[in-house]
N, C-alpha and C positions, 0 to 999 in steps of 0.2 A: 735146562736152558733158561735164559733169564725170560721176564714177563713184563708186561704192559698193561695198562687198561685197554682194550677196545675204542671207547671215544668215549667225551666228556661225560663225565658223572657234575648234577649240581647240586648246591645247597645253601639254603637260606635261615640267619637265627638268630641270637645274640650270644654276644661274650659273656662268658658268666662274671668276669669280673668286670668289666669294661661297662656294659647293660645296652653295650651301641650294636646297632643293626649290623651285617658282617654279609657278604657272598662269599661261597666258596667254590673251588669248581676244580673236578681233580681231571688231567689232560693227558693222552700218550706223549710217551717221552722214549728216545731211541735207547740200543741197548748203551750200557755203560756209564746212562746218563745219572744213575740213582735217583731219591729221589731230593726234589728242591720245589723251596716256598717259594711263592714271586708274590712281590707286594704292587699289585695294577695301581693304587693307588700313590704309590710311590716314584715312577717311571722306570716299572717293573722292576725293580730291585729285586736280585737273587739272594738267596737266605739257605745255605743247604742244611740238609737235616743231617747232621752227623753231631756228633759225640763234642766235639771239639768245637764247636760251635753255641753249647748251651752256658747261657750267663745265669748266674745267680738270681733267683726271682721266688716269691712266696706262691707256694698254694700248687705251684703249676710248674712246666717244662716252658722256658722263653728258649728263644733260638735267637740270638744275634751275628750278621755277615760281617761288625764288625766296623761296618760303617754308615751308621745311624737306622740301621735298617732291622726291626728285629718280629717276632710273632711267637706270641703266647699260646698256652692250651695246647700243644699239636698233639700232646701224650695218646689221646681218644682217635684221630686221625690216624695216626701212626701206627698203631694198634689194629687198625684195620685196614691198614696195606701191610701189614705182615701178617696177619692175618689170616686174607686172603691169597696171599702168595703174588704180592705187587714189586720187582723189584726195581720199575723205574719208571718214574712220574713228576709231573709238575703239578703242584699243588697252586692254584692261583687263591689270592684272601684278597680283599678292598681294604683290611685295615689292619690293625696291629694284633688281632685275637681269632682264634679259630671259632666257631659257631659252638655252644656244648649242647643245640641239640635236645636231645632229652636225658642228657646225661650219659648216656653211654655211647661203646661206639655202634650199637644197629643200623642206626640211619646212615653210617656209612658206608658199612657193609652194603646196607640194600643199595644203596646207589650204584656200588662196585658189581655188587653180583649183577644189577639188570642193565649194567653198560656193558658186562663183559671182559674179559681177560682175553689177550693175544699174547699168544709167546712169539720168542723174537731167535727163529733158527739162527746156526750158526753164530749162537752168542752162547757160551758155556757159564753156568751159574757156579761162582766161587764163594765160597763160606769159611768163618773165623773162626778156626776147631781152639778150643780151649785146651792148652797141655797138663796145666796144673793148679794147683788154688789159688786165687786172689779173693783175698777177703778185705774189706774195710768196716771199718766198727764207728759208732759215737755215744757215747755213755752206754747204755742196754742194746740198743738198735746195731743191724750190724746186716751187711749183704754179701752173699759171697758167690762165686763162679767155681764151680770144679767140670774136671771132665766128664763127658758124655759125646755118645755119638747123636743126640738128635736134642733137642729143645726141653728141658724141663724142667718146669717151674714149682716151689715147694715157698709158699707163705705163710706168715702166722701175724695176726697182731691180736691184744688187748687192750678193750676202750674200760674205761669206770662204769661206762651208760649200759644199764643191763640191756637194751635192746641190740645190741653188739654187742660187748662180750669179748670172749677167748674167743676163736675162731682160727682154723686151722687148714688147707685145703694143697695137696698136693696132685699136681696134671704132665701126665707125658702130653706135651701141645702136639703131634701125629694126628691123624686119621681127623682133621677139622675139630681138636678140640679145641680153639680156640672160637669156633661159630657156635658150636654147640653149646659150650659149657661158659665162656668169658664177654662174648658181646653186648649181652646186655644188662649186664651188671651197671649199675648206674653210682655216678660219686657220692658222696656220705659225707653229713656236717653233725654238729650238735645244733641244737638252734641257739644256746650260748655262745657258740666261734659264730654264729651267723652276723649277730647284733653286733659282736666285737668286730667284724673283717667289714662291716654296712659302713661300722664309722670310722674305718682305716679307709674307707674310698673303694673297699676289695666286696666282689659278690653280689655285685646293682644287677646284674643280669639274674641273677640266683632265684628260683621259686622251688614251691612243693613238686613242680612237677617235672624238674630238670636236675634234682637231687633228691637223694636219701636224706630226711633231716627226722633226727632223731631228738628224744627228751626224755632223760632220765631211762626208763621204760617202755618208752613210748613212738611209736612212729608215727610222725607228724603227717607222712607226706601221702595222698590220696590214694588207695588202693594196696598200702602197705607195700610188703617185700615181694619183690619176681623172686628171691632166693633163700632159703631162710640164712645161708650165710653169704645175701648180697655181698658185703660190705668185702670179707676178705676176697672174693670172685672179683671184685673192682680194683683189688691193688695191685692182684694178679694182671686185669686187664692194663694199668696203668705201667707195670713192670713190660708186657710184652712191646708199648708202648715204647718205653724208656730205652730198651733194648734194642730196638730198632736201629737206633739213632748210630749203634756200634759202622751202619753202614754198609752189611752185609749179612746175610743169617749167622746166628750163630748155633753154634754144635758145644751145646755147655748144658748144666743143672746151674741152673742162677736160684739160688736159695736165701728169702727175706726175712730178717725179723723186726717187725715195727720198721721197716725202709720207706723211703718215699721217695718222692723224683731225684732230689738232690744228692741222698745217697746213691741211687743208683748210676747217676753220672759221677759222684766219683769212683765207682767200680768201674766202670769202663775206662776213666781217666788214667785209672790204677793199673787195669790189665792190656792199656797200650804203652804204659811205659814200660815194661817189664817185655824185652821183645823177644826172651825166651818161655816166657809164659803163653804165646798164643802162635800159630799158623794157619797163612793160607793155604786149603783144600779147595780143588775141582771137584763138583760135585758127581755123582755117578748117576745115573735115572735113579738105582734103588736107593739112593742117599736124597735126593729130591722128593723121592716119596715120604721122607717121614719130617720132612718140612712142615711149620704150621700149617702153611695153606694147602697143599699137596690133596688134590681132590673135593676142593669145597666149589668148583666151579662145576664138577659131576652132577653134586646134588642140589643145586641155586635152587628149583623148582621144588625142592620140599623147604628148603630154608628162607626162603623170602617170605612166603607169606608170614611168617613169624618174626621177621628182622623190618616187615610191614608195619602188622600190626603195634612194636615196640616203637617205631618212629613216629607214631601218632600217642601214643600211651600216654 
């Protein structure tokens, strides 16, 4: 059956590219309702989070309604209401940028997990079975969707900066792999894109302690890696993210190489146009169990302290 938060989860930060102060505040929403931004400082302006609604933007997932109304960053957010197994919410922001926090998504999680999850009886949970491949390519890079019956993600990229690397990481998202193994993976720069994106106007929010920033060899940022392959563990996070936005769970192997947000909206772009490429499925209980989130509100009480301690990190 479909889910809810329990009651308001909050949070306070800046935009990493914006560098301006930000509230955020994720709110129950009835079943059916999926989930959707509101801009408070806008007069509430609605913004939903779907596939079809993200504009071209660098660095990050913007989401525009379309009509002057739009909010950046949600990728981190979103990632942690599917995550957790969130599937209908109201996201309220005061401005145009999601909080990044401390770069990944735990501070969201923890919010989620110590608000609580409601499910919402007599509301059946429907998901988007992928029938057959959709791939999209751009020079090397290239993301594709094939069938599966439950969530599984397989990434690869290669940076020049030996402190990155080749890195490679494939996860069936079931049984809470997504809190366990993707949450707090944090975003990743060089400190050369840092200086370049400062003086494009992009990353005034940006510090050592709300990124991975690397050099050459070297990580810059205090305390080093939570992972030693943070870095691809973040694109992953960013992909379940990205994924989201489809609207529904989905029941696919989404496999990336070198992809990033904008690839991965046009996979989705790609496997709604093709409308014998994809089907609605009612979900069954034992199909709900191998959902990202499917039993991570069992175990809150051993994973917060840890989705804690990373929000202050």
């Amino acid at each position: 059956m479909q889910t809810t938060i329990a009651q308001k989860a909050q949070f306070r930060g800046v935009g990493l590219h914006s560098g301006a102060a930000v509230r955020l505040a994720i709110l129950p929403a009835p079943a059916g309702h999926g989930i959707v931004f509101v801009r408070t400082d806008l007069d509430r302006a609605r913004i939903p989070a779907r596939w079809d609604h993200v504009t071209p933007s660098q660095l990050c997932t913007l989401l525009d309604n379309g009509r002057g109304a739009t909010v950046s960053t949600v990728e981190h957010v979103m990632a942690a209401l599917s995550g957790t197994g969130i599937n209908n919410a109201v996201v309220e922001v005061n401005g145009p940028e999601v909080p990044i926090l401390d770069g990944s998504a735990a501070p969201f999680v923890q919010g989620i997990l110590e608000a609580g999850l409601r499910q919402q009886p007599g509301a059946p949970l429907r998901a988007l079975r992928v029938l057959r491949e959709v791939e999209v390519q751009q020079g090397e890079a290239f993301a594709r969707l094939s069938p599966a019956d439950h969530l599984e993600i397989h990434f690869d990229i290669d940076f020049a900066d030996a402190a990155i690397g080749r890195q490679e990481k494939r996860l069936d998202m079931a049984n809470g792999s997504f809190v366990h193994e993707l949450m707090d993976s944090r975003t990743f720069c060089r400190q050369a894109d840092v200086v370049q994106m400062q003086q494009n106007g992009l990353a005034l929010g940006g510090t050592y302690l709300n990124a991975v920033v690397v050099d050459g060899d070297k990580i810059l940022s205090p305390g080093g890696l939570r992972h030693r392959d943070e870095a691809v563990r973040h694109k992953m996070l960013d992909a379940v993210g990205d994924l989201a936005l489809a609207g529904a769970p989905l029941l696919a192997r989404y496999t990336g190489h070198r992809a990033g947000h904008a690839m991965t909206n046009r996979l989705l772009r790609a496997l709604f146009a093709q409308p014998d490429a994809w089907e609605w499925v009612t979900l069954t209980p034992a199909m709900e169990n191998r959902l990202p989130g499917a039993g991570v509100l069992a175990s809150a009480a051993r994973l917060l302290p840890r989705a804690r301690q990373l929000a202050v990190a």
